[in-house]
C-alpha positions in Angstrom: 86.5 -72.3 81.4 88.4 -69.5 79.6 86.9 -66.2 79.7 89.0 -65.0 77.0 90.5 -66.7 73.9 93.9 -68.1 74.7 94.8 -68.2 71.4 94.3 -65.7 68.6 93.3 -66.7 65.5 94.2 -66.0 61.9 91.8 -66.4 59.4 93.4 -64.3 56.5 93.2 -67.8 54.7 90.0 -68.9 55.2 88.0 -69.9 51.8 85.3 -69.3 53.6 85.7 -65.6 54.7 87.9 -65.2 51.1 84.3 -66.2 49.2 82.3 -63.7 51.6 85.0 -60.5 50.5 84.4 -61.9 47.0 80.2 -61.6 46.8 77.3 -63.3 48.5 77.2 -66.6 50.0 73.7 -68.3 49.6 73.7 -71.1 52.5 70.7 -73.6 52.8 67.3 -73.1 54.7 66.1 -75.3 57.9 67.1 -78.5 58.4 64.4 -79.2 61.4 61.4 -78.3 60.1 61.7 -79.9 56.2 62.5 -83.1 58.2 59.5 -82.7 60.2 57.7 -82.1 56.8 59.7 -85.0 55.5 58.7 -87.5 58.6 55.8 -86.1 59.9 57.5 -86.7 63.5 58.8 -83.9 65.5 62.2 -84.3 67.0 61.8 -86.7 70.3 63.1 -89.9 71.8 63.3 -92.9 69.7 63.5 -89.7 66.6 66.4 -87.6 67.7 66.9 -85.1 64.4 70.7 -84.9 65.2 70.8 -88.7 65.9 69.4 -89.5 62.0 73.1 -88.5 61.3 74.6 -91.8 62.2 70.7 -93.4 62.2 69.2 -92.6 58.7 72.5 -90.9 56.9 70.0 -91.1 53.8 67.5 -89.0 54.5 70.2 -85.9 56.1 71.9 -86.6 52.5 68.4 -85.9 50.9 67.9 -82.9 53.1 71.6 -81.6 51.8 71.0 -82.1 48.2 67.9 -80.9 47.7 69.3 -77.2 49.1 72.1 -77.9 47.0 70.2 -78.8 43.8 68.0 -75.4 44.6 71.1 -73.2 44.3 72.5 -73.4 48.1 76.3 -73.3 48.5 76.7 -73.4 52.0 75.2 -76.1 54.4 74.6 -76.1 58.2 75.2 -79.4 59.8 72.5 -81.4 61.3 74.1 -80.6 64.7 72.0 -77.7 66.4 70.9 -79.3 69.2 74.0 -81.9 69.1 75.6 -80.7 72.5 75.8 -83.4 75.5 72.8 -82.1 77.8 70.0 -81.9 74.7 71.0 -85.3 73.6 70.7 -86.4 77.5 68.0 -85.2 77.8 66.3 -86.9 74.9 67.9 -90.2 75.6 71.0 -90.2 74.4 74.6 -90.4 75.8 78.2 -90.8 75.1 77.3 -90.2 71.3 78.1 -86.2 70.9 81.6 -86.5 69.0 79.9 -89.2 66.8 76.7 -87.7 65.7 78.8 -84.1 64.9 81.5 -85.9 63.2 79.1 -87.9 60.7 77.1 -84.6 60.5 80.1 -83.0 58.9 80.9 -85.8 56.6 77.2 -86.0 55.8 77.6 -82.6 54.7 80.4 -82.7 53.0 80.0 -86.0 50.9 76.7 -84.7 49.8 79.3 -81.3 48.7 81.4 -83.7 46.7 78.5 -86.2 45.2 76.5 -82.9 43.9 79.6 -81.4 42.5 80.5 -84.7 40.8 77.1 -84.4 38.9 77.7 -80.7 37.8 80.9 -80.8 36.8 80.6 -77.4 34.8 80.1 -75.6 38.0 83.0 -74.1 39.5 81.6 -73.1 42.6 83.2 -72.9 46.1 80.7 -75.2 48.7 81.0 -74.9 52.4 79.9 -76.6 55.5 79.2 -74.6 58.4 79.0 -76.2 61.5 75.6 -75.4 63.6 75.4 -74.9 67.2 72.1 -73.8 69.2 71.4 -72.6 72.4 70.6 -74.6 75.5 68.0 -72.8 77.8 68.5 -72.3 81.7 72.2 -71.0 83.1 74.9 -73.6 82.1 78.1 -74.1 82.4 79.6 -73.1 78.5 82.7 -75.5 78.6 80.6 -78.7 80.1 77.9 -77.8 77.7 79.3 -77.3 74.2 83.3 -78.4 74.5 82.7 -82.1 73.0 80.5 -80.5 70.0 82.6 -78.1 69.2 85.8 -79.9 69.3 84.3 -82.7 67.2 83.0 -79.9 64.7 86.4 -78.7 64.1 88.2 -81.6 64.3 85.9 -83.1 61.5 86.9 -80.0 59.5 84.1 -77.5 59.0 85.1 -74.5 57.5 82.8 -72.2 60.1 81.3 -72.9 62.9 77.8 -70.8 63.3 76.1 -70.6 66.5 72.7 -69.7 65.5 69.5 -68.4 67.3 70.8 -67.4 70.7 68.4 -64.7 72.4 70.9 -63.7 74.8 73.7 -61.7 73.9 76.1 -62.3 77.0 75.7 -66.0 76.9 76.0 -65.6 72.9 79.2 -63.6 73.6 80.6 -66.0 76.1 79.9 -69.0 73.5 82.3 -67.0 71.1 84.8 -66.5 73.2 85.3 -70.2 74.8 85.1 -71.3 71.1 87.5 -68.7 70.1 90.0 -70.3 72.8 90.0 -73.6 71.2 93.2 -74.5 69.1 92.6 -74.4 64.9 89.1 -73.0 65.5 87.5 -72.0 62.0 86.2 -68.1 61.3 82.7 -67.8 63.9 79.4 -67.1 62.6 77.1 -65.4 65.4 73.7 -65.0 64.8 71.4 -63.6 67.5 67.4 -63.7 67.1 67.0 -60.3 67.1 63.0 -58.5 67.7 61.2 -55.3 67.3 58.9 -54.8 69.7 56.0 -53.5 67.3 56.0 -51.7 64.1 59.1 -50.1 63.2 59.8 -50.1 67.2 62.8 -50.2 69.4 65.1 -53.5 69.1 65.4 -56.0 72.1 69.1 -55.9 71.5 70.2 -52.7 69.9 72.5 -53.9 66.8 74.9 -51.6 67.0 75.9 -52.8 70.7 75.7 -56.2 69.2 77.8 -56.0 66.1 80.4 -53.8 68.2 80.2 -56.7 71.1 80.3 -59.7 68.6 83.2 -58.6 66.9 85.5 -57.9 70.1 84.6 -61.3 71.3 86.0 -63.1 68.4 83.6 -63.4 65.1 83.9 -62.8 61.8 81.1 -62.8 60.3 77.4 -61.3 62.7 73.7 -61.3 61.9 70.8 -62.6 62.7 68.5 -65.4 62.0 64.7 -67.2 63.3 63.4 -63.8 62.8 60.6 -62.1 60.2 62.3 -60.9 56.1 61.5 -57.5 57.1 63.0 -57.8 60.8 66.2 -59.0 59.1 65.9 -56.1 56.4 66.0 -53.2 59.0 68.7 -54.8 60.7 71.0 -55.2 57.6 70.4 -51.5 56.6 71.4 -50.8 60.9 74.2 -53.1 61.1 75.5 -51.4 57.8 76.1 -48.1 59.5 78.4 -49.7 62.0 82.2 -48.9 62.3 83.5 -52.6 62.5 81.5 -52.9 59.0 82.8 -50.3 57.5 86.3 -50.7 58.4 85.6 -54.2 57.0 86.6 -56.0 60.2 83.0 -57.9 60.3 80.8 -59.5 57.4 77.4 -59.1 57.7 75.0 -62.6 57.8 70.9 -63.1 57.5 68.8 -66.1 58.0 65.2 -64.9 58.5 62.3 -67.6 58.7 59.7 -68.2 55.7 57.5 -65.5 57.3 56.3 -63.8 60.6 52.6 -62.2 61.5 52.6 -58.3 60.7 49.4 -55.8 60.6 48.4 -55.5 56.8 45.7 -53.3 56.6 42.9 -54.2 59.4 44.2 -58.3 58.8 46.9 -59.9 60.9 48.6 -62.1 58.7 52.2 -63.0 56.9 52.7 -62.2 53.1 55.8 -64.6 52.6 56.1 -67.3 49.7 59.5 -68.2 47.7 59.2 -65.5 45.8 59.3 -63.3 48.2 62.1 -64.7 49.6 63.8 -64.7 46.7 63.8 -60.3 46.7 64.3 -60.4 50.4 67.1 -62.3 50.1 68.5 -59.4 47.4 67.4 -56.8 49.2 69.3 -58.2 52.1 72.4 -58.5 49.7 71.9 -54.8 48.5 72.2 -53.9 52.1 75.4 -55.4 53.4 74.6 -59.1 54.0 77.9 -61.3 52.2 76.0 -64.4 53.7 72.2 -65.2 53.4 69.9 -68.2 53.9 67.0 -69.7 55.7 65.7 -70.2 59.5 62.1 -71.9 60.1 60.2 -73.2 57.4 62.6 -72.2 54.6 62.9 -74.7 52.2 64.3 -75.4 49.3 61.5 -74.0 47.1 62.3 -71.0 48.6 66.1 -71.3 48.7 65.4 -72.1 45.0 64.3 -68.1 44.5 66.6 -67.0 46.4 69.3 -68.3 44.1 67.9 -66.8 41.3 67.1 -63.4 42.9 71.0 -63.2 44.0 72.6 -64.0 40.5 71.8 -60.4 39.9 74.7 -59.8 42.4 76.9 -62.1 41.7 80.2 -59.6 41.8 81.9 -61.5 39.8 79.1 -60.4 36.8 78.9 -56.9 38.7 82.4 -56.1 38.5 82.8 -57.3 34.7 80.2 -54.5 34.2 82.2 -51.6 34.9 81.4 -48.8 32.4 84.5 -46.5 31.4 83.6 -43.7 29.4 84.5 -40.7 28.9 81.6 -39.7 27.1 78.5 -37.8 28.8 75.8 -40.0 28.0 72.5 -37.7 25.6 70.6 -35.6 27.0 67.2 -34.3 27.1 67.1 -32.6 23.9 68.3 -35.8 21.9 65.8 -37.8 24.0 62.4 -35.5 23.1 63.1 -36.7 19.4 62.0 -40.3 20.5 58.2 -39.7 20.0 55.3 -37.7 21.2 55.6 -39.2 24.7 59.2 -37.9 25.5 58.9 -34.2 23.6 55.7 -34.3 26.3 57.6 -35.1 29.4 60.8 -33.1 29.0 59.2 -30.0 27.5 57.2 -30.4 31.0 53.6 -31.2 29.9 51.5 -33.3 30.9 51.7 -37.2 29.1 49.3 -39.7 28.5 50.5 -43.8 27.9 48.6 -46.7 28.0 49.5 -50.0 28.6 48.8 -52.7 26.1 49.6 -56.8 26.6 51.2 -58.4 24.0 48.8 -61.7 22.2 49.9 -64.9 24.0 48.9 -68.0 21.5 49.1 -67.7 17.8 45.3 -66.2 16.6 45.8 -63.7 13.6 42.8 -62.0 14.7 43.6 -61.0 18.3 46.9 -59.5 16.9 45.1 -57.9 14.2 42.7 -56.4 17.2 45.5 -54.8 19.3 47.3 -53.4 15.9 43.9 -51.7 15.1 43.2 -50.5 18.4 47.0 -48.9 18.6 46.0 -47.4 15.2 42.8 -45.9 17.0 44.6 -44.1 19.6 47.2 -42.9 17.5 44.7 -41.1 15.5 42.6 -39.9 18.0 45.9 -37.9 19.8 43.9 -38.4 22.8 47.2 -40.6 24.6 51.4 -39.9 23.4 52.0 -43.8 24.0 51.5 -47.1 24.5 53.3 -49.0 26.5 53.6 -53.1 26.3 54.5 -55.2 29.0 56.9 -58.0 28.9 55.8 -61.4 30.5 53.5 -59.5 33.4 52.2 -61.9 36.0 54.8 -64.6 34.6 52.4 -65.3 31.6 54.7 -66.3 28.2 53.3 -63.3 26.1 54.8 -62.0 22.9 58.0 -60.5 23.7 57.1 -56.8 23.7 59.5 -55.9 21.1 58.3 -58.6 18.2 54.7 -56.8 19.2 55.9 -53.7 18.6 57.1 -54.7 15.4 54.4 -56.7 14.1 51.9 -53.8 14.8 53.9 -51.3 12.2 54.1 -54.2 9.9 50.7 -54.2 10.0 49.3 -50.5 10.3 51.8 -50.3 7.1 52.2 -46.5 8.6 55.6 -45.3 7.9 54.5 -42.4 10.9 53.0 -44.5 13.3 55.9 -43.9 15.3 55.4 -40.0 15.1 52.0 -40.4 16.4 52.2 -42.6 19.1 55.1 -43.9 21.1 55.9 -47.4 21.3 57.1 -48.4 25.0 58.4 -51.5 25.7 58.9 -53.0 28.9 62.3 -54.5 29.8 62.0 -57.5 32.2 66.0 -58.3 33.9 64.2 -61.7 34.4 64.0 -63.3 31.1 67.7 -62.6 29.5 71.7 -63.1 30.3 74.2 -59.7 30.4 74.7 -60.7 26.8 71.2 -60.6 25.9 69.9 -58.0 27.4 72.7 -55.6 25.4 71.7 -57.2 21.9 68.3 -56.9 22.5 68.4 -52.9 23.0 70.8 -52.7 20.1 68.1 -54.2 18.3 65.6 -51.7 19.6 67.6 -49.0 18.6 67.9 -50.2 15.3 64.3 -51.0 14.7 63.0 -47.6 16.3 62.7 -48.5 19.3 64.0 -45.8 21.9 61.7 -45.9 24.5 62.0 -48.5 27.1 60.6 -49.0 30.7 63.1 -51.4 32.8 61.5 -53.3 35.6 62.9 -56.4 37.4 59.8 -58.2 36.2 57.4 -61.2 37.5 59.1 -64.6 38.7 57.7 -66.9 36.3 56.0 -69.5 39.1 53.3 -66.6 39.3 51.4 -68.3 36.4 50.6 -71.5 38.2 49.7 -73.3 34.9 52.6 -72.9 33.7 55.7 -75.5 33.5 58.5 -74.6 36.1 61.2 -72.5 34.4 64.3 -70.5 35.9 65.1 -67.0 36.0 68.1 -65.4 35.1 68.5 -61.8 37.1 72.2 -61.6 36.1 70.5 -57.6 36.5 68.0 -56.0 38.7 66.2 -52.8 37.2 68.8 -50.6 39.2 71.6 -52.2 37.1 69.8 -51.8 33.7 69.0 -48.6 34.1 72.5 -47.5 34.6 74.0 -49.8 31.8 72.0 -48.2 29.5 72.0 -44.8 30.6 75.7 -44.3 31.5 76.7 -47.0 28.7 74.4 -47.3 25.5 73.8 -44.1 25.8 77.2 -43.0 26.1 78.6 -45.1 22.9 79.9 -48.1 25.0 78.5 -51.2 25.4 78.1 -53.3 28.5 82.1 -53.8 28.8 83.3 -50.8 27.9 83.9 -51.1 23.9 82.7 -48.6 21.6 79.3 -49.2 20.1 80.5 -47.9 16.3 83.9 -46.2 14.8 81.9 -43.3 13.9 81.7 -40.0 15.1 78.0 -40.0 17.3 77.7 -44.1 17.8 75.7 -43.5 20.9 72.1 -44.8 21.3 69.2 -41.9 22.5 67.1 -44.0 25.0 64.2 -42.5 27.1 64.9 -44.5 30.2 62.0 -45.4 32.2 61.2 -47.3 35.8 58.1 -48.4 38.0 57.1 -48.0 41.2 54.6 -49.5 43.7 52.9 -46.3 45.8 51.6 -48.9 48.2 54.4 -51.6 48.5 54.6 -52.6 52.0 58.0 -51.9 52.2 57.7 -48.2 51.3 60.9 -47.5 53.0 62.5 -49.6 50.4 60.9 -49.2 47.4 61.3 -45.5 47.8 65.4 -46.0 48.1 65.2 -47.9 45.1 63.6 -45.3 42.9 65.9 -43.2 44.7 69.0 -44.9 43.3 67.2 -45.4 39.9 67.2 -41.6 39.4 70.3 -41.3 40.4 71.7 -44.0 37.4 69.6 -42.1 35.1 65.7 -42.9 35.4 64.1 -40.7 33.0 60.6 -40.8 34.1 58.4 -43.2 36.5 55.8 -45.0 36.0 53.8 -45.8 39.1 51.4 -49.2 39.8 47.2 -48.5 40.1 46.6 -45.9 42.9 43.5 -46.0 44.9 44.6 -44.6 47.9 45.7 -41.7 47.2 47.9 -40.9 50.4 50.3 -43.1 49.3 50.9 -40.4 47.1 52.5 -38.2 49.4 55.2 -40.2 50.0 56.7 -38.8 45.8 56.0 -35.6 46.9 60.2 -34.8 46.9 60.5 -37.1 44.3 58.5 -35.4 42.0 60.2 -32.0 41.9 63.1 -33.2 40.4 61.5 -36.3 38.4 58.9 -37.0 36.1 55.6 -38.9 37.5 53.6 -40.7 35.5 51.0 -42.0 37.8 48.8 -45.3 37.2 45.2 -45.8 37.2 43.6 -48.7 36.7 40.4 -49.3 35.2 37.8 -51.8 36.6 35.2 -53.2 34.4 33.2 -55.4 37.1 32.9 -56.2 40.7 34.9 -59.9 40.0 37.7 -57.9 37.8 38.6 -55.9 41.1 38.3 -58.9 43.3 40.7 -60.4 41.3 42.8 -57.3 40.8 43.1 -57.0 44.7 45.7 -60.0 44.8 47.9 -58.1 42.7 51.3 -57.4 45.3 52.1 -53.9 45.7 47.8 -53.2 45.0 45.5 -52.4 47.6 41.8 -51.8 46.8 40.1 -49.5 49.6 36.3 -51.4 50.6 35.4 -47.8 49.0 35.6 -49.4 45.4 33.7 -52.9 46.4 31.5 -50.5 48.0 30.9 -48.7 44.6 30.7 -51.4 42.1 28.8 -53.7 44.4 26.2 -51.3 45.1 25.2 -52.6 41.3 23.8 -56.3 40.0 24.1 -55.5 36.3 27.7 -55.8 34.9 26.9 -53.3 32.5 26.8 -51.1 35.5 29.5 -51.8 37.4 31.3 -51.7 34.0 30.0 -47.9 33.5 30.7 -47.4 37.2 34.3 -48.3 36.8 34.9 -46.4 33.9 33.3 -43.2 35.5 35.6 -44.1 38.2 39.0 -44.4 36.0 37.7 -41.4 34.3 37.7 -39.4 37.6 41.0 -41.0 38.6 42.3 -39.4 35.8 41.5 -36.5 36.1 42.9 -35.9 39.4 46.1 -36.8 38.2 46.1 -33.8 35.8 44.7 -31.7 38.2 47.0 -32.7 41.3 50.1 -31.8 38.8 51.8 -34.7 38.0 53.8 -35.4 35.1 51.4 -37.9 33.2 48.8 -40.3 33.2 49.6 -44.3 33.3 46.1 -46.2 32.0 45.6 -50.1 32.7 42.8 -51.5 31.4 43.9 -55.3 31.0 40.3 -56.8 31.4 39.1 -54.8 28.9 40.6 -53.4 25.6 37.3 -51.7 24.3 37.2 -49.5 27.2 40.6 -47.3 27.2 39.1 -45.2 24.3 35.9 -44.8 26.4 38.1 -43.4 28.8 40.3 -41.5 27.0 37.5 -39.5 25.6 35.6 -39.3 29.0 39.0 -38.1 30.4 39.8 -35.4 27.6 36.4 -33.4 27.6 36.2 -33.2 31.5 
């Protein structure tokens, strides 16, 4: 066995490593447990999961195409335990070189049959050979020689040894692989820990990464470990010289969940969706390839898909901005309403948030436009703000709300009294549309607009399965329309008019969740949004008001408008509580419970939004954000409550 690579490798022509430099690289999610979910058999004798390759071929080409269909573009061979003692060891001998070879072309004819049915999709596909570790000390060349020397002899285009918990056997994998003749660019991934919250690593990353690359791979990460483990890592591994210097790329595979402490429960908070923003976030943070350990399927390789088209750099790089011009600023921006001359003249602001009609009843929109009408007279709020598809519901597009409501006050001043905020989802539109749509904003009045990445649409059950776009997070928005529209360019560049002023004025607004459990993260993504040109922020319901505390920078240099929700019953909060990013303290079940009549538990949680409220002025932030989604008829009630306190 050599202990160091007799032959060095060039990869500068790799596809593989060429498509990482280029953008993300979304690979499949495991193999072993959807067949387990497929067969209801776990991998044993007489059921060998690396034997189905040359045993049921069928079902390891269903396996492959459904990742593929989901969005996948790279697939791991059915070969991680295919190395001559596992297969022994189950039964089976003097088969290695067959079941890896027919693994590869398992993989890659599934490649070539999906591409034939998508013609239209010119997308670079890969097949990354999979190797796993073999427990107890072994001898490396005996062990994994016939595997590996099948896998590249059948033409993988990287081989990825996967979910190795010790580094020096790890390294010593790479470097007898790295040894053999033609071997493709490595993948390592180790299944990296922290030991408790937040705690210290069982392999420190930066030891890792720096280890990793000298042995021989090209691309280093982790895999079989929680969203959040894989997270941290990517924002560590980030920091690291051989990243930087662009001699590594970075890779995460995290499973479909892991056990953390969530308030005083014990429990995992992972679905698709979730998946789907990890897998961004992970992409944000460094990672050129991402995909899917235990128990990641391809519903969940499905959101990640969409959540990473946001990122694609080909879209990213097309979106270059180059103007000279300074976009407006704060003066131009106060002449958008009563809202905006509030919250840049530095006094305190008052929106509340209105959902748009969902079916077709004249009277419900005729409802809304009064009660609009009613708070614009009263002066008691500066704005209302409508939100765009929340929860994944197919609402009235905020904008055709807005519009319909003037039509139908027949006010020419409406818009002097109250401001008209829509939300801006990145979920529901292309690059293209999102542009015409604010031009069309601008045009109708419009110049207000809260950006948010917005609700995957699978959160309304009821509702048929439909795909989101995110060719733009909120981030991205934010900064297109700051530093663009608002500078007279559009989204590539071009000038927005030939005459003299042809920039648009938007007030530019963002959300933020207090009590996300990633407040690490959440916080460094308002952080960037200010920094692309956030106007003011908008915050989810606050309950616990500690959460606070985590603004308290934030807010001397930006403008706070804090949320508070109000509850109408002891149900409405039971069902509010399964909001993400909400938690409801036992304080408020407490309160409302301590009542049997809804009429009291209705005056209780007005009394208790009405309080709410008033700490908000009185604690010195920037404005006051009021939900009341339950309840239309009781945002004047609290309004009035709030102004003669």
């Amino acid at each position: 066995m050599a202990s160091e690579p007799r032959i060095t490798q060039d990869h500068q022509d790799s596809r593989f490593l060429a498509a990482l430099r280029r953008g993300a690289v979304l690979s499949d999610g495991a193999t072993g447990s959807l067949l387990f979910e497929l067969t209801g058999r776990l991998s044993e004798r007489n059921h060998v999961y690396e034997a189905l390759n040359i045993e049921n071929p069928d079902l390891i080409r269903q396996v492959h195409l459904s990742h593929l269909q989901a969005g996948a573009t790279a697939l791991k061979t059915n070969t991680f335990g295919a190395n001559d003692p596992v297969l022994a060891r189950l039964g089976i001998t003097g088969k290695t070189a067959e079941i890896n070879r027919a693994a590869v072309k398992l993989a890659r004819s599934s490649i070539e049959t999906f591409a034939a049915q998508t013609p239209d999709a010119d997308i670079d596909r890969f097949v990354l050979g999979s190797v796993g570790p073999v427990s107890g000390h072994v001898d490396v060349s005996d062990t994994y020689e016939t595997q590996l020397r099948a896998l590249i002899s059948a033409g993988v285009d990287a081989l990825l040894f996967e979910t190795f918990d010790s580094l020096p056997f790890a390294l010593e994998v790479v470097r007898f692989a790295a040894s053999i003749a033609d071997c493709p660019p490595i993948v390592l991934h180790v299944a990296l820990r922290q030991q408790g919250e937040g705690g210290d690593w069982n392999i420190e990353p930066s030891d890792y990464i720096a280890q990793a690359a000298a042995a021989g791979a090209s691309v280093i990460g982790v895999n079989c470990c929680a969203p959040w483990e894989a997270e941290e890592f990517m924002r560590r591994a980030s920091e690291t010289p051989e990243y930087r210097s662009g001699a590594v790329q970075l890779s995460a595979m995290p499973n479909a969940g892991g056990f953390e402490r969530i308030g005083h429960r014990f429990m995992s908070r992972v679905n698709p969706e979730f998946m789907g923003r990890n897998s961004r976030t992970l992409v944000e943070n460094g990672a050129r390839l991402v995909g899917g350990c235990c128990e990641v399927h391809p519903e969940h390789v499905r959101e990640m898909s969409a959540f990473l088209r946001s990122h694609d750099p080909a879209t990213r790089s097309a979106l270059s901005v180059p103007s000279t011009r300074e976009p407006v600023g704060p003066d131009r921006k106060a002449t958008n309403g009563p809202f905006s001359k509030k919250l840049f003249a530095g006094e305190f602001a008052v929106s509340v948030e209105m959902l748009p009609p969902r079916g077709t009843g004249p009277g419900l929109l005729r409802s809304k436009a009064e009660l609009i009408q009613e708070i614009a007279s009263s002066r008691l709020a500066d704005a209302v703000d409508v939100t765009d598809g929340s929860r994944g519901i197919p609402l009235m597009p905020p904008g055709d709300f807005i519009q319909a409501v003037k039509e139908q006050s027949q006010d020419p001043n409406l818009g002097q009294r109250i401001e008209l905020i829509p939300h801006f989802t990145a979920r529901d539109l292309n690059l293209m549309g999102v542009q015409s749509r604010l031009i069309g904003y601008h045009a109708r009045g419009i110049h207000n607009v809260l950006f948010v990445t917005g609700d995957p649409p699978k959160m309304s059950p009821s509702y048929p399965r439909s795909t989101a776009v995110f060719d733009l997070d909120s981030t991205r928005m934010i900064e297109l329309a700051n530093r663009g529209l608002n500078a007279g360019v559009d989204f590539g560049g071009q000038p927005l008019g030939r005459q003299k002023n042809p920039e648009t004025h938007f007030t530019i607004g963002t959300g933020f969740e207090p009590e996300s459990l990633d407040g690490k993260g959440e916080l460094e993504k308002l952080e960037r949004k200010l920094e692309v040109g956030a106007d003011y922020v908008m915050t989810q319901p606050v309950f616990n008001w500690s959460a606070l505390g985590q603004l308290e920078n934030v807010r001397r240099r930006a403008r706070i408008v804090v949320g508070v929700m109000v509850l109408t019953s002891l149900a409405h909060t039971e069902r509010f509580a399964q909001v993400p990013g909400v938690q409801v303290p036992k304080s408020v079940f407490d309160l409302l419970g301590s009542y049997d009549d809804e009429q009291d538990q209705r005056k209780a949680g007005l009394d208790l939004a009405i309080e709410q409220a008033q700490r908000v002025k009185a604690e010195g932030w920037s404005g006051l954000y009021l939900m009341s989604p339950a309840s239309a008829a009781a945002i004047p009630e609290v309004l009035s409550g709030f102004a003669s306190g």
